[in-house]
C-alpha positions in Angstrom: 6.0 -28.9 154.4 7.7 -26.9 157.2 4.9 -25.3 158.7 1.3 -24.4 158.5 0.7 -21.9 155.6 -2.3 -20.1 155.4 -3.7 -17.4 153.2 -6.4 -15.3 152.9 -7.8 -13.2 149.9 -10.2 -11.0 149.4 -11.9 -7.5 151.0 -12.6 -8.0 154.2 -16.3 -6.6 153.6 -16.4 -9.8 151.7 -15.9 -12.3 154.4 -18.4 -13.3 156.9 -18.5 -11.9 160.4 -18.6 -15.2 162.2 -16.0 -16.8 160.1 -13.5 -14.5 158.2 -11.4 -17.4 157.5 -7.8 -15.6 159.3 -8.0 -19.2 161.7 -8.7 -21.6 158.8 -4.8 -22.6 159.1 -4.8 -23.6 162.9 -8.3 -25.1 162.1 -7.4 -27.5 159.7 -4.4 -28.0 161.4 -6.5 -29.2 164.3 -8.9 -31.5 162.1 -6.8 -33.5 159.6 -5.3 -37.0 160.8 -1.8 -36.0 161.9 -0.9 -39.2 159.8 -2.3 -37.9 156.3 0.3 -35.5 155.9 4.0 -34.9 156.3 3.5 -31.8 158.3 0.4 -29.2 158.1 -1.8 -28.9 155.5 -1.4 -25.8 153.6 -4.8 -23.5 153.4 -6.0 -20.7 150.9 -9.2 -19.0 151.5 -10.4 -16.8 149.2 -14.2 -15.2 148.9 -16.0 -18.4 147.8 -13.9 -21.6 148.6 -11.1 -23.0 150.9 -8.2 -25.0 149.3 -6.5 -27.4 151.6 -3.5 -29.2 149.8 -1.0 -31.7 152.0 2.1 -33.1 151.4 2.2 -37.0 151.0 5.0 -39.1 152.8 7.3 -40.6 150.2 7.1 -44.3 149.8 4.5 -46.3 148.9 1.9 -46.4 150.6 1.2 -50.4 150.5 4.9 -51.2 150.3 4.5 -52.1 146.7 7.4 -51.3 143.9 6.4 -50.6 139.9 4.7 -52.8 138.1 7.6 -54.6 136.9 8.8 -55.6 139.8 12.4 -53.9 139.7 11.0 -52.4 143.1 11.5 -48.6 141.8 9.2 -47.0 139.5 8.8 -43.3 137.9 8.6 -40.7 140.4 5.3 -39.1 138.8 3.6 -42.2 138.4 4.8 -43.4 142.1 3.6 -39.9 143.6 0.6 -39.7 141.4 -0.4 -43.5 143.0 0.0 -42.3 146.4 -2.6 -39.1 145.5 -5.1 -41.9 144.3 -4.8 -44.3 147.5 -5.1 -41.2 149.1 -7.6 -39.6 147.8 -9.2 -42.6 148.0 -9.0 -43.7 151.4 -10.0 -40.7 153.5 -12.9 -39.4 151.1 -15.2 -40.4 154.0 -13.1 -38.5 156.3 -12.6 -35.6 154.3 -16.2 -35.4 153.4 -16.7 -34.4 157.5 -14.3 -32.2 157.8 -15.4 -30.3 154.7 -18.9 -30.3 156.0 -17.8 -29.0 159.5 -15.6 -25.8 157.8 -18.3 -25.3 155.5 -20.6 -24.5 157.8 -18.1 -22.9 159.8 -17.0 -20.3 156.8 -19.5 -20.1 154.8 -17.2 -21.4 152.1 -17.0 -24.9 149.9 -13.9 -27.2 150.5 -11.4 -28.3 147.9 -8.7 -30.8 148.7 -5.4 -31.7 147.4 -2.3 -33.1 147.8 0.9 -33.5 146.5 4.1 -36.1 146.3 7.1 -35.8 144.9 6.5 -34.0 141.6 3.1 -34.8 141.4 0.2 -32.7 142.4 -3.7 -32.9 142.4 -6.4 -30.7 143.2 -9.8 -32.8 144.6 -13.2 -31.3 143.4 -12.4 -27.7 143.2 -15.1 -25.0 142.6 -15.3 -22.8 139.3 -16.7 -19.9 139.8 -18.5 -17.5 137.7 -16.8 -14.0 137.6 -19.0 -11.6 135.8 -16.5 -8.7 134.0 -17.6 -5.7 131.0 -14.7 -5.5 129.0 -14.6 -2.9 126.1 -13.8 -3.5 122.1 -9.9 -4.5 122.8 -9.9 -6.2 125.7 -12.6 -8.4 124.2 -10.7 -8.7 120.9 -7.9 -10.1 123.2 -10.4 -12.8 124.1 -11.7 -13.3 120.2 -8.0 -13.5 119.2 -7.4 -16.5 121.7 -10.8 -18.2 120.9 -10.2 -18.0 116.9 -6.6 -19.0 116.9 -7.4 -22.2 119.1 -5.7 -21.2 122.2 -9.4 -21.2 123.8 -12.5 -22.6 122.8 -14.7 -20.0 124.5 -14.1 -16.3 125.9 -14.5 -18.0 129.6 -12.1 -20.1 128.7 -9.4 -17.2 127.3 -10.4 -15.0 130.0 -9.3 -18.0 132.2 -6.4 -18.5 130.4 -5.4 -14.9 130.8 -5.7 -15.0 134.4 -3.5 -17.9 134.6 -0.6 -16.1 132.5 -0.6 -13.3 134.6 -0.4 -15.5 137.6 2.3 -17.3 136.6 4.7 -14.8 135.0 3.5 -11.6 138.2 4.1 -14.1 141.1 6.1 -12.3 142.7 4.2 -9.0 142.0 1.3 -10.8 143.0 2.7 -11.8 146.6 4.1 -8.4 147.6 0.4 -6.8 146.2 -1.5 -9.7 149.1 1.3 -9.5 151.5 0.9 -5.1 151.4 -3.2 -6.4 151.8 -2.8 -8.0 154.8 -0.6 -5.2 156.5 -3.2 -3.0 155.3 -6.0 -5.5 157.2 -3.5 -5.7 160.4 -3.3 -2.0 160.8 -7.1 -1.3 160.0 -7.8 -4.0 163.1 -5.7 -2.4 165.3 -6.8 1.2 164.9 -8.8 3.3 167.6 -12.2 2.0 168.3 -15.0 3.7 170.0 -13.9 5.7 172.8 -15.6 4.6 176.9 -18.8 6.2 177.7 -19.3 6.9 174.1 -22.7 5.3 171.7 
């Protein structure tokens, strides 16, 4: 990771007024060991949690090779090794830090990291999103759930989130990027005028 990446999503009417979570980045940047990650953890606030993922720093992190001694091993199963030692060691650690931002924005704390091609999310919230959806949409839903795609309408409303994630990314990014111009501008406009209640 190059840099510190934050982002931020959500109305701003949503956010908490001692803690909107625009710092988050530069706040975590400030609190994790400088020797848990490769650079800057990147951070994604949205209304109800905070998702810190950092890259790990390739090699092993005990010097060890695979199990058969040849001294190499799969990538995945050598970065997903790393994430478990990881994960492992600085749950006390993380646990603090979590606590501290929690209180700070009013928002739970997920953690991840990454190495190589491997990638895991610690503990991450699911949240209930209540939605009224008409006779198609919800036959959508039914269509997913009785052809086995989904075992539940939560689970192929999920599901159809994901989809449009993945195949709208870049959509998606110019729609939050327009956001935060929108935000930026909004902040800077004319505020009450002197001598005025």
């Amino acid at each position: 990771m190059s840099g510190a990446r934050g982002r931020v999503y959500g109305r701003s009417g949503d956010r908490l007024d001692g803690g909107p979570g625009q710092d988050a980045s530069d706040w975590f940047a400030a609190r994790v060991p400088a020797d848990w990650f490769t650079g800057p953890p990147e951070v994604v606030v949205d209304r109800d949690e905070i998702t810190v993922v950092g890259e790990l720093a390739a090699g092993s992190a005990d010097g060890s090779g695979s199990a058969d001694g040849s001294g190499t091993s799969a990538p995945d199963e050598a970065g997903a090794g790393r994430i478990r030692r990881f994960r492992e060691s600085t749950r006390d650690e993380r646990v603090v830090i979590a606590g501290e931002a929690e209180r700070r924005y009013g928002r739970k704390v997920a953690w991840g990291a990454t190495s190589g091609q491997a990638s895991e999310l610690f503990t991450v919230l699911s949240v209930p999103v209540m939605t009224r959806l008409r006779q198609p949409e919800r036959q959508v839903l039914d269509t997913l759930v009785d052809s086995g795609v989904a075992r539940s309408r939560s689970e192929a409303l999920a599901w159809c989130v994901r989809l449009v994630g993945d195949n709208a990314d870049t959509w998606l990014r110019q729609l939050r990027d327009a956001m935060e111009h929108v935000e930026k501008i909004r902040a800077e406009g004319p505020g009450r005028q002197p001598g005025r209640d």
